[in-house]
N, C-alpha and C positions, 0 to 999 in steps of 0.2 A: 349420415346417420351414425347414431351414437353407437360403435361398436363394445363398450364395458358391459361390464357382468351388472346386472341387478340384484338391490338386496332388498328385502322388505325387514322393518324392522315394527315388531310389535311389542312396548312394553308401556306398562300403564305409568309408569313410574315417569313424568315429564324432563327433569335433571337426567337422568339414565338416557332416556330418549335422545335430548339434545345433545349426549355427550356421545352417545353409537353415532348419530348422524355427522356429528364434527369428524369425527374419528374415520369414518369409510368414506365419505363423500369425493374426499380427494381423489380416490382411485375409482371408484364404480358409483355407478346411478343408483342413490338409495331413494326409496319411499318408505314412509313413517307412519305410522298411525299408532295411538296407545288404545282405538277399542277393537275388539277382539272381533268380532261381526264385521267390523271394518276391514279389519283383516286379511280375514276367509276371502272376501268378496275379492280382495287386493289381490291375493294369491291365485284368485281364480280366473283375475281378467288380464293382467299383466302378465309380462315374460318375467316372470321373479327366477332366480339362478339360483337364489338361498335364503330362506329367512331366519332372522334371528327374531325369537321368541323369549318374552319374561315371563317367568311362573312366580305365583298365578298369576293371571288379567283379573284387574277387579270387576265382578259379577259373574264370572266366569269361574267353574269347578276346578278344582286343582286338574290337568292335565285333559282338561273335556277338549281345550282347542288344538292341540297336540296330537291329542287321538281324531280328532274331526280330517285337522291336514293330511294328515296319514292314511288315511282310509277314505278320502274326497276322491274321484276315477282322476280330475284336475290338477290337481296340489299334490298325491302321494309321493311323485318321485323329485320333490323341492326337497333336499336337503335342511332339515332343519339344525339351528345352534340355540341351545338352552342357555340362556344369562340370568342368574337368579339369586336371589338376596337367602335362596335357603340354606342352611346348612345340613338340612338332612339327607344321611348318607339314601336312605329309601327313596329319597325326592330322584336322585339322580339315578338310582336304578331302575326307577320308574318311569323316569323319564326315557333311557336308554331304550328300555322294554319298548317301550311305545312307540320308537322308533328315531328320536332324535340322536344324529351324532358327533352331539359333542354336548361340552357341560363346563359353564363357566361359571363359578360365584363372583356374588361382588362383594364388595367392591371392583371392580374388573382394572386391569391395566392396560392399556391404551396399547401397547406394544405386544401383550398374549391375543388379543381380541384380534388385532391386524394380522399377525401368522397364522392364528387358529382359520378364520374366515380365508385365509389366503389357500392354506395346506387342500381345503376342502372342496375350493373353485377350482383346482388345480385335479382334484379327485372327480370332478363333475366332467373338466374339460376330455378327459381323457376315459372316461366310462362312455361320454356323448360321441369321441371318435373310435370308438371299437363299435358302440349300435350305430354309428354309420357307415363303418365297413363290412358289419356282421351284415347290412341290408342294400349291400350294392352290388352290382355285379363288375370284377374285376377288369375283365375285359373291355367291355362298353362303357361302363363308369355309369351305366342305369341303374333304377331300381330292382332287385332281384326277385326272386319266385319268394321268399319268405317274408320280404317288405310288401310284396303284391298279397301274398295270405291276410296280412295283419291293416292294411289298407282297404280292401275291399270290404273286411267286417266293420271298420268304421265309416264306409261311406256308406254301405247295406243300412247300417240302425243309420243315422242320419237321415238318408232318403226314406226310411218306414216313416220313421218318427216327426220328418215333416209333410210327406205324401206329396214327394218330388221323382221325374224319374231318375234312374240312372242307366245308363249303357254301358258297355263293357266290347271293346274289338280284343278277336285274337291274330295275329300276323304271324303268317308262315313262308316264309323265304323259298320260292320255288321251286324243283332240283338242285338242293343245296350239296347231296352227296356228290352229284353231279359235277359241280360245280367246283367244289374241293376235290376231287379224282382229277377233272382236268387243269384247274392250273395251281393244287397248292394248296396246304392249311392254312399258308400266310396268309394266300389271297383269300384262304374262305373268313380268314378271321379280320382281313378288311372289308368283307361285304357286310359281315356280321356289326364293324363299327359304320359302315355307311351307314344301313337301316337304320343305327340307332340315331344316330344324327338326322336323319331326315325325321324321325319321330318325333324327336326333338325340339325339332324345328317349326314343323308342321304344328302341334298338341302347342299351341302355347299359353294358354287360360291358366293362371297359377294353382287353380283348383283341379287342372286334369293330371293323370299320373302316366308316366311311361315307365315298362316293368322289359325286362330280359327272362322271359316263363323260363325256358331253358331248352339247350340246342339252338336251332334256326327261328324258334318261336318265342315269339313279342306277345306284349298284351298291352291295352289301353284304356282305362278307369275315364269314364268322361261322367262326372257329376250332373245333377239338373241337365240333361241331354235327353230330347226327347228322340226317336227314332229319325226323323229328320234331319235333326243336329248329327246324329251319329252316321247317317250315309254319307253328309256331306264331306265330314271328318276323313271317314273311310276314303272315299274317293282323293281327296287329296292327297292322303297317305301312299294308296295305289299308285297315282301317277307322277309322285315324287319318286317313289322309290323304282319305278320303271324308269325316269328321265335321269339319275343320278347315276354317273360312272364310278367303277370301281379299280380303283388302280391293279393291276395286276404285274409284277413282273416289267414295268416300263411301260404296259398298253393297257388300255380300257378296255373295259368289259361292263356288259348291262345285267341287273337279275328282276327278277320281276316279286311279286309276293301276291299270295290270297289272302281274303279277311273272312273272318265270319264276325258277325252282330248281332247282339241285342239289345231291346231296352225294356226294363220293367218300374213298373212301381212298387216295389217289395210289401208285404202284407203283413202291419205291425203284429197282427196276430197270427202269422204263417206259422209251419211247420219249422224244424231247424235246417232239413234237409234243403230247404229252398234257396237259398245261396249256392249251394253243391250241384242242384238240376238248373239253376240259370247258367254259370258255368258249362255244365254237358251240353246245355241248348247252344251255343257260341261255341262250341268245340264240332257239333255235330255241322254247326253252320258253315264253320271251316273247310270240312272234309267235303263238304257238296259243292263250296267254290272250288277245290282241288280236282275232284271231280267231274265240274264243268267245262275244264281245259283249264285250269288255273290262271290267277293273273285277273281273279276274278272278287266281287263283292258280294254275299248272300247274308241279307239280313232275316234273322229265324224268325 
């Protein structure tokens, strides 16, 4: 798989066009179009890393597609590069306003265009590795309580808006103080990487998510999972993480976990609060497997 950056390049200008595309292709996976509609669509459906944009697209208002990428939920956070035959100074501050950054006139030089595009992927690489440490959890290398906030509101409107279920477990690691009193933070902080590992393992659908909620407590985002899907999940999860040792100290050791579950079809026209009471119904469903002697599964 082709691991380079993608650029989309939109300029109506066809000489302009076939000279960006000469000019990057070498180094990154470019795609081309000069209409504007084409574009958008480009920007929406590919992994674009950057596009460069000419003002104006002909048929197109002075900076309408500019402002469209920018304010699309899809496109906003593509970096845009303005390449542009204007010379007015308002062009580029209008441009800038709107959110493009960067601004090149042309005639362009073959060698400004390749740093400028260069500086900016290099500004993208390293924005994309802090929002992926800003949403991991250090320890276990899962997703965190803040990636699981911002996840869960995107599968929520997904599943309303296609009228699919979704489920959601929460995993809570049994006498975990317990556990850590007798042999160790170490060891509590290798039980806490086993779980995630066996989660890991077990959740393997590229569409399920495994989150680190925080302390002893896991959670698991299972997509189109009707309640069925989700015990069966559950249960696997359970008796993996009861059969899986944990190093402690040179000797093994076992821990167990409870789950609570549920599964909704979310109500495109719900309340806002209903994402927040699906959550308490899976938290309260926890505590009655805790409850029940733990090491147990209660679907709500």
């Amino acid at each position: 798989m082709d691991q380079r950056n993608c650029i989309l390049i939109i300029d109506g200008d066809p000489l302009a066009l076939g000279a960006l595309s000469t000019i990057l292709s070498s180094q990154y996976l470019v795609k081309a179009t000069s209409n504007g509609d084409a574009g958008l669509l480009m920007a929406e459906e590919y992994g674009i890393d950057l596009i460069i944009l000419d003002l104006p697209i002909k048929g197109t208002p002075d900076h309408k597609l500019l402002t469209t990428l920018k304010t699309n939920d899809k496109t906003k956070d593509i970096p845009v590069v303005i390449v542009t035959g204007s010379e007015a100074c308002s062009d580029e501050i209008a441009a800038l306003r709107n959110g493009a950054v960067d601004y090149i006139r042309k005639p362009f030089v073959a060698e400004v265009v390749t740093l400028r595009v260069g500086i900016h992927l290099k500004l993208l690489t390293q924005m994309r590795m802090i929002e992926r440490f800003s949403l991991t959890d250090g320890l276990t290398g899962t997703n965190n309580r803040r990636c699981f906030d911002q996840q869960l509101k995107i599968e929520w409107t997904r599943a309303a808006r296609t009228g699919s279920w979704i489920s959601l477990l929460m995993i809570d690691i049994d006498h975990f103080k317990q556990f850590n009193d007798e042999y160790g933070h170490l060891s509590g902080d290798a039980a806490l990487k086993t779980v995630a590992g066996v989660l890991t393992n077990t959740v393997q659908r590229g569409s399920d998510y495994v989150f680190r909620w925080g302390g002893e407590e896991f959670a698991v985002i299972l997509p189109e999972t009707s309640v069925i899907g989700a015990k069966v999940v559950a249960e696997k999860i359970r008796a993996n993480i009861e059969a899986a040792p944990v190093t402690c100290s040179g000797e093994f050791a076992h821990i167990t976990a409870s789950i609570g579950a549920s599964t909704i079809i979310p109500d495109p026209s719900g309340h806002s609060s209903a994402m927040e009471e699906f959550c308490e119904e899976v938290d309260r469903a926890l505590y009655k497997a805790k409850g029940l002697g733990r090491n147990k599964i209660v679907i709500a």
